[in-house]
C-alpha positions as CSV (number, residue, x, y, z in Angstrom):
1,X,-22.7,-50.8,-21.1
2,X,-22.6,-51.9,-24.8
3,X,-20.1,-53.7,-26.2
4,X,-17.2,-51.9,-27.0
5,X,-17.2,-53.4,-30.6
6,X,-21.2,-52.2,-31.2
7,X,-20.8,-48.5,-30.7
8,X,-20.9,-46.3,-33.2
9,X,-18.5,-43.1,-34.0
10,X,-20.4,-40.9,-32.0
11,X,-19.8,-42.9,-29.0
12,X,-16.0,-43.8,-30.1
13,X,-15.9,-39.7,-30.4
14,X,-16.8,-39.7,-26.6
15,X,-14.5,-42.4,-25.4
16,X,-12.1,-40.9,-27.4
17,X,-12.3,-37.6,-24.9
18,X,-12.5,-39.6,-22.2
19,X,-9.0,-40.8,-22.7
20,X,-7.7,-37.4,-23.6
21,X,-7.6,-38.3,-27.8
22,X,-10.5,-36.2,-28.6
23,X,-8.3,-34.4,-31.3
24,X,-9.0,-37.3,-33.1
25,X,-12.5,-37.2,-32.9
26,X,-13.4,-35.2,-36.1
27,X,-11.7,-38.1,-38.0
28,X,-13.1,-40.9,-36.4
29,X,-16.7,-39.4,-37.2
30,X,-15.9,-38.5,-40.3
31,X,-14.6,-41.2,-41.5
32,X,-17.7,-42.9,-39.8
33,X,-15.1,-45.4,-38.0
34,X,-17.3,-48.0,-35.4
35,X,-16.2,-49.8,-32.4
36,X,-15.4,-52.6,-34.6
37,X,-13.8,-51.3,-37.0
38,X,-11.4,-49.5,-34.5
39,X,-10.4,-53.0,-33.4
40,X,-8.8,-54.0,-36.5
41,X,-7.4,-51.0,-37.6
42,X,-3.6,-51.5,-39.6
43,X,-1.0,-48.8,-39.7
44,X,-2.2,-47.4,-43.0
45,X,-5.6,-47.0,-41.1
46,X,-3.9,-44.7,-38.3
47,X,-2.3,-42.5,-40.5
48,X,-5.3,-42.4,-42.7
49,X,-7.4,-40.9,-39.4
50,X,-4.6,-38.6,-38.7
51,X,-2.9,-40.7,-35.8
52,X,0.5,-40.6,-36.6
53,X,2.1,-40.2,-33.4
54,X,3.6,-42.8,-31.6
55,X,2.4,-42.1,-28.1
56,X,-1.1,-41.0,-28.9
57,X,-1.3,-44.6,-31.2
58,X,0.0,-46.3,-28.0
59,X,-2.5,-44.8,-26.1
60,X,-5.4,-45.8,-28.1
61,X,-3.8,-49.2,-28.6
62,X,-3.7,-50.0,-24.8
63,X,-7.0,-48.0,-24.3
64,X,-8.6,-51.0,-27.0
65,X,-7.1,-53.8,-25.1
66,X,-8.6,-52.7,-21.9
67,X,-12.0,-51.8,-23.4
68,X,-12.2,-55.3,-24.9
69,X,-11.0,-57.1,-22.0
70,X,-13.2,-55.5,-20.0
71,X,-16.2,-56.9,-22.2
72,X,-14.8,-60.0,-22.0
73,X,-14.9,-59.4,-17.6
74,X,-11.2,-60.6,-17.4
C-alpha cells in the first residue's frame, strides 16, 4: 500500500467512500487536495471543502490518525 501521505485526490476520493464521506469527494478532487495536504488541513481548510459538520470532521480526523499510524506500523 502507498503511503497514506503520497496519494493523490483520486485515491483520497476512494478512501473517502470507504469511510462513508464520499459526499466530500467532488471537493477533495476538485480542489485537487493530496494525501499530504489532507494531513495538515486547518479549520478554514474544512469549511473551504465543504466539511462543516462536526461529526463528519471527526470522522475524517480519526480516519487520518489511523491511516498514518498505520504507515507508521504502530
Amino acid at each position: 500500500m502507498k503511503d497514506f501521505s503520497t496519494w493523490n485526490s483520486e485515491e483520497l476520493s476512494y478512501w473517502l467512500n470507504s469511510i462513508n464521506l464520499s459526499r466530500y469527494s467532488n471537493n477533495i478532487i476538485g480542489n485537487n487536495v493530496t494525501g499530504y495536504d489532507l494531513c495538515y488541513l486547518t479549520n478554514d481548510d474544512f469549511k473551504i471543502l465543504g466539511i462543516s459538520n462536526i461529526h463528519d470532521k471527526n470522522i475524517l480526523v480519526k480516519n487520518i490518525r489511523l491511516q498514518t499510524l498505520e504507515q507508521c506500523n504502530i
